[in-house]
C-alpha positions, 0 to 999 in steps of 0.5 A, spaced: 912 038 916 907 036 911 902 031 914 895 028 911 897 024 905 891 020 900 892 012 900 898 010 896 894 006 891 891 014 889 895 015 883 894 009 880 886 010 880 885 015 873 879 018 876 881 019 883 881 025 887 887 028 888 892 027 894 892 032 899 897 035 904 897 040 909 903 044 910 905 050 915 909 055 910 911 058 917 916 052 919 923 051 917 921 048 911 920 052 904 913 051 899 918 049 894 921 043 898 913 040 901 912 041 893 917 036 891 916 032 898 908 031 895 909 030 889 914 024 891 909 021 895 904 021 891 908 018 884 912 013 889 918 016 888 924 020 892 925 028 891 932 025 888 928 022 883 924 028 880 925 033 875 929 040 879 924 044 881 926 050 878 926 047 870 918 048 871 918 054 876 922 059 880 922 056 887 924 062 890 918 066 886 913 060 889 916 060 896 915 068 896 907 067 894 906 061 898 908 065 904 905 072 904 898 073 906 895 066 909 890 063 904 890 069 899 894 066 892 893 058 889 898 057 885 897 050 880 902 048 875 905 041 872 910 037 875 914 031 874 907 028 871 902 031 876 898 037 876 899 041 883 895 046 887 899 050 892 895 054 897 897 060 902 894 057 907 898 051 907 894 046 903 897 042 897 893 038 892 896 032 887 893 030 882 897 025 878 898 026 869 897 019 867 898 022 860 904 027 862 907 020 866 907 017 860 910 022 856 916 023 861 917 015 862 919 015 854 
């Protein structure tokens, strides 16, 4: 379960800090699901809404990474307008693309 959402207004703001989750890779929801699950939060959508996943990146690859020695890798890529940081030790950073949101809305 993911917890420790920023406010909702966050993505609006272009200077804003990124919205942080921390998630617990060893519960029974994969790396690749909190991903699409933070990223929804953080752009006021729901995971049905985004882009597939695996149109940016291997989720098996992710959750494999993701899941190996805690805290060791920190995997950052685009996604569905947002520039995401994952952590072995849990931690997902969302920081919302305004450029590429435009982009994609188009």
């Amino acid at each position: 379960m993911c917890s420790g959402m920023g406010s909702s207004d966050a993505p609006d703001q272009p200077n804003s800090p990124p919205e942080a989750v921390h998630h617990d890779w060893q519960g029974s929801e994969p790396p690749s699901v909190a991903v699409v699950e933070a990223v929804a939060a953080a752009t006021d959508q729901t995971p049905t809404e985004l882009p597939l996943l695996q149109n940016t990146l291997d989720p098996d690859a992710l959750n494999a990474l993701l899941t190996g020695e805690p805290g060791s890798v920190t995997v950052s890529f685009q996604y569905a307008g947002a520039v995401v940081s994952a952590s072995g030790d849990g931690s997902i950073k969302i920081r919302i693309d305004k450029d590429a949101r435009e982009r994609d809305s188009i």
